[in-house]
C-alpha distance (Angstrom), angle and dihedral (degrees) to the residues before:
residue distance angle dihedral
X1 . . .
X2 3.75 . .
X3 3.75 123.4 .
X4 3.48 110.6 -121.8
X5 4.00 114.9 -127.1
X6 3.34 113.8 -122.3
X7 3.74 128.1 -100.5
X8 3.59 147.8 166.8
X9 3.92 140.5 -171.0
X10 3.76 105.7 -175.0
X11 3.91 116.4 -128.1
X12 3.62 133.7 159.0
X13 3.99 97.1 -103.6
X14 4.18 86.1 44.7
X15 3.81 84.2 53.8
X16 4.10 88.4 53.8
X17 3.38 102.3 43.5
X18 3.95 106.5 30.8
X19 3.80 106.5 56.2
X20 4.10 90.6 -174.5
X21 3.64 134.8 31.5
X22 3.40 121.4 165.3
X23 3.87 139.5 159.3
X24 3.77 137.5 -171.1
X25 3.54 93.5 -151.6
X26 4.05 96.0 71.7
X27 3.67 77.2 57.0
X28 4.20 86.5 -137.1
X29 3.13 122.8 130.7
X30 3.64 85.2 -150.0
X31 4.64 110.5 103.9
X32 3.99 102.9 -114.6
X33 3.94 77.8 -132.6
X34 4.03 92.1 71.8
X35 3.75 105.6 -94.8
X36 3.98 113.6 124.3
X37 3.41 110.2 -122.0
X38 4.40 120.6 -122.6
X39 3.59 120.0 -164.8
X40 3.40 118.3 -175.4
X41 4.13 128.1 -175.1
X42 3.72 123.4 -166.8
X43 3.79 101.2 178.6
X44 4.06 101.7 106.7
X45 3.67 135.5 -179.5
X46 4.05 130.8 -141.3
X47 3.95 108.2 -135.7
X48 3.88 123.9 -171.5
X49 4.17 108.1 -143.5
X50 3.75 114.5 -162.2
X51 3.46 104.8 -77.4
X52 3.77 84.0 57.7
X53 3.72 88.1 -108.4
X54 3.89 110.0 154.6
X55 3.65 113.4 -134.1
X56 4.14 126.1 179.8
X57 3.91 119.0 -133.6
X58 3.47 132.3 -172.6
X59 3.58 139.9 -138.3
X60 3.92 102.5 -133.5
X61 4.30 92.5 144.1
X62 3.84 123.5 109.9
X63 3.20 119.4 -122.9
X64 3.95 110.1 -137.3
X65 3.88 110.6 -176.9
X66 4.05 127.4 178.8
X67 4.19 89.1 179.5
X68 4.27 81.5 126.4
X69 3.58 123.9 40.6
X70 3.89 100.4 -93.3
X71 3.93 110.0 70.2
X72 4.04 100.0 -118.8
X73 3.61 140.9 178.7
X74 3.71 113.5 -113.4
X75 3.93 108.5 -135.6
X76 3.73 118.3 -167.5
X77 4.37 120.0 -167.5
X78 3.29 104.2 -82.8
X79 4.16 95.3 37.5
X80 4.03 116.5 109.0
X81 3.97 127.2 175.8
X82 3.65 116.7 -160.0
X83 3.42 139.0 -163.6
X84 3.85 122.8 -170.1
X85 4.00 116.5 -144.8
X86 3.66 146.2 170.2
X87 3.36 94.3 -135.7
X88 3.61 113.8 145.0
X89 3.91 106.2 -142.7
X90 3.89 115.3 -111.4
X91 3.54 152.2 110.9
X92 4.27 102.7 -8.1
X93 3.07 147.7 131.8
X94 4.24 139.9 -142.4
X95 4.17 158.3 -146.0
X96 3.50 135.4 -167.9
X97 3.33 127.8 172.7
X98 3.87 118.8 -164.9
X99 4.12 137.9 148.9
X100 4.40 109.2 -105.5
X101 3.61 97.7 -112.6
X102 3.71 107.6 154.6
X103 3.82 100.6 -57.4
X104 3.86 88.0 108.8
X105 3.83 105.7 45.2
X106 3.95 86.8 44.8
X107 4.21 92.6 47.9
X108 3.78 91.2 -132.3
X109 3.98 128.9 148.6
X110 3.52 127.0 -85.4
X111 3.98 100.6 178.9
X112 3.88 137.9 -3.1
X113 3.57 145.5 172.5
X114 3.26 112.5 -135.3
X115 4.05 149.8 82.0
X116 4.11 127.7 -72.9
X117 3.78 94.4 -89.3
X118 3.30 88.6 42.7
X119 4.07 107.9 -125.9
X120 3.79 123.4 178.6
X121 2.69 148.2 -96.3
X122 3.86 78.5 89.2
X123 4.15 142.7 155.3
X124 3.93 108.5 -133.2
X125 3.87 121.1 -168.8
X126 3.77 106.3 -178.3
X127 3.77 150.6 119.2
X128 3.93 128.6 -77.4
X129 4.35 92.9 -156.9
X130 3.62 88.7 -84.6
X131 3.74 113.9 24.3
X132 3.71 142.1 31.4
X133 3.52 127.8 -110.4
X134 4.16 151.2 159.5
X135 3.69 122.0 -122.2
X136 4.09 121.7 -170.2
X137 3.93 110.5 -166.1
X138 3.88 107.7 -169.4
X139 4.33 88.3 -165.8
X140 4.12 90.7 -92.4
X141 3.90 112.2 43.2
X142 4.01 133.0 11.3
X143 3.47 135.9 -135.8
X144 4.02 133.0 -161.8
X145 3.45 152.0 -171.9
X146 3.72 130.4 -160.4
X147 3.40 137.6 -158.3
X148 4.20 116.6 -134.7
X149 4.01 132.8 -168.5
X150 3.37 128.0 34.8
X151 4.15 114.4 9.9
X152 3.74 117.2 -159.4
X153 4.02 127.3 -100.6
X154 3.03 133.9 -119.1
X155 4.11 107.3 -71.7
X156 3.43 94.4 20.2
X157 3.77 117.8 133.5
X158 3.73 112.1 -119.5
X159 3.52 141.1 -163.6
X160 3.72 130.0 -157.2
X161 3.89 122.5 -159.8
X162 4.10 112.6 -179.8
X163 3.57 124.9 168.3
X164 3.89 126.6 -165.1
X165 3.71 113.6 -163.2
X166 3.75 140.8 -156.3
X167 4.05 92.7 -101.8
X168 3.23 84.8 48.9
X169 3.68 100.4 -106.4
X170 3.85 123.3 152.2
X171 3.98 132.7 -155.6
X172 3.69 133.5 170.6
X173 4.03 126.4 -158.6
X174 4.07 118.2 -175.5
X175 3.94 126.2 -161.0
X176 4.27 112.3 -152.2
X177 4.05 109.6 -144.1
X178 3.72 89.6 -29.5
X179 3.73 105.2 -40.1
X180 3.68 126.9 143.7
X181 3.64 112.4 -81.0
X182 3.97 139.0 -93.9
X183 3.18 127.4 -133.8
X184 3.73 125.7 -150.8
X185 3.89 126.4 -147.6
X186 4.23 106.6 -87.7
X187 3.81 115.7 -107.7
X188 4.07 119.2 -116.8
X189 4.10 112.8 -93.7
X190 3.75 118.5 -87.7
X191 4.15 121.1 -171.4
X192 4.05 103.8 -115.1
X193 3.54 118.7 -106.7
X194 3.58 115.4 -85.1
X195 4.08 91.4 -138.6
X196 3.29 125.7 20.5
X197 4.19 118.7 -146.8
X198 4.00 102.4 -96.4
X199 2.59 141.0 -115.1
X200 4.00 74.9 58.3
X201 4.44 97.4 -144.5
X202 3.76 126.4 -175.6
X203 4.23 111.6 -141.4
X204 3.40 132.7 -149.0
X205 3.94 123.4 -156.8
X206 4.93 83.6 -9.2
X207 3.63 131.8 71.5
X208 3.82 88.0 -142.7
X209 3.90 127.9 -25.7
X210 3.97 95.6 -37.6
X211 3.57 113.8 -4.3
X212 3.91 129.4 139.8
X213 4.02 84.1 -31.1
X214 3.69 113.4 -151.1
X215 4.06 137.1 -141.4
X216 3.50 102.4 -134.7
X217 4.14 134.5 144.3
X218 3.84 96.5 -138.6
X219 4.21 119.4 -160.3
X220 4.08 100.0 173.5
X221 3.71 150.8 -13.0
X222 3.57 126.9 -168.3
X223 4.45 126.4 177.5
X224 3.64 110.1 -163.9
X225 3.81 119.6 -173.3
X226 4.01 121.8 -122.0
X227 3.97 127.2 26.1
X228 4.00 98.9 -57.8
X229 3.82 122.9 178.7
X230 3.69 127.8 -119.9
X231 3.69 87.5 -106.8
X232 3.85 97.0 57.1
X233 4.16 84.2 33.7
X234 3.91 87.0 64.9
X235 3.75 95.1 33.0
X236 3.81 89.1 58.8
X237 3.81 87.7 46.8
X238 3.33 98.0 50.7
């Protein structure tokens, strides 16, 4: 199988039905889908000038890489990107494409939707220290599904399919360098949360403003609403 690269022509329809498209390769931090893109760094430095005056800088530059053959966005542990949205939470479904680069090992986040603190009810895509998985957390129970077998190395191009449905059910299937996907087991059902935390935010590489940061080289991410199939999935990321 070959992972499609991800692309986007806007149109009113794509606007309804595909609450987030965005792409590396426009090297934007700006979604394709509208949504203006905020990247935010804490990591800072202390530098001495000469008049030994200390001074504190920060970080706040992307990182755009094209060492591998996908154009990414090099994302360090304390690095977010953010994209605000009115998208009220229900049945959907999800891609992200990223180079393994120490998210996994380190069981950190590589997308949510959520708010900065975060509060639940929330959608999780992360690591568990050895293997991904995608957590929904309706504000009184949780549900997850885990991926099994062979996890990616470090450099390896991965891609992420998650699926939230209307029951409430959540399953995760990951493709290694191209490689037919694997499927993990399907969570149990869980009702939807009445009220999502607004403003309602999709994260890349957080769960929230700062939580369980990750290390990952990300190419695309794409939310599309309903139950679509990995065939329309890769059509719409084409």
């Amino acid at each position: 199988m070959t992972l499609p690269l991800i692309g986007f022509r806007r149109t009113t329809e794509r606007a309804v039905r595909h609450p987030l498209v965005w792409m590396a390769r426009e090297l934007s931090l700006d979604a394709q889908s509208g949504q203006a893109g905020t990247f935010t760094r804490a990591a800072t430095k202390t530098s001495t000038d000469s008049f030994a005056t200390s001074g504190t800088s920060n970080y706040a530059q992307p990182a755009w890489s094209g060492a591998s053959t996908l154009a990414s966005l090099d994302m360090g542990a304390t690095d977010v990107l953010k994209w605000v949205s009115p998208f009220a939470v229900q049945a959907c479904a999800g891609m992200i494409q990223f180079y393994e680069n120490g998210s996994l090992a380190g069981s950190k986040a590589i997308f949510a939707i959520t708010n900065d603190t975060p509060v639940a009810p929330l959608l999780l895509v992360y690591s568990s220290g050895t293997q991904y998985q995608i957590q929904h957390n309706n504000a009184i129970s949780t549900v997850t599904s885990t991926l099994s077998g062979t996890a990616p190395t470090s450099g390896q191009l991965v891609q992420l399919r998650w699926s939230l449905l209307s029951t409430g059910v959540v399953q995760i299937r990951q493709s290694i360098n191209g490689a037919a996907e694997t499927l993990a087991s399907a969570s149990g059902t869980l009702t939807l949360g009445a009220a999502w935390a607004s403003p309602t935010a999709f994260y890349l590489n957080s769960e929230g403003a700062s939580t369980i940061v990750g290390t990952s080289r990300f190419v695309g991410c794409a939310v599309m609403q309903g139950a679509p199939t990995q065939a329309q999935l890769q059509q719409v990321l084409a």
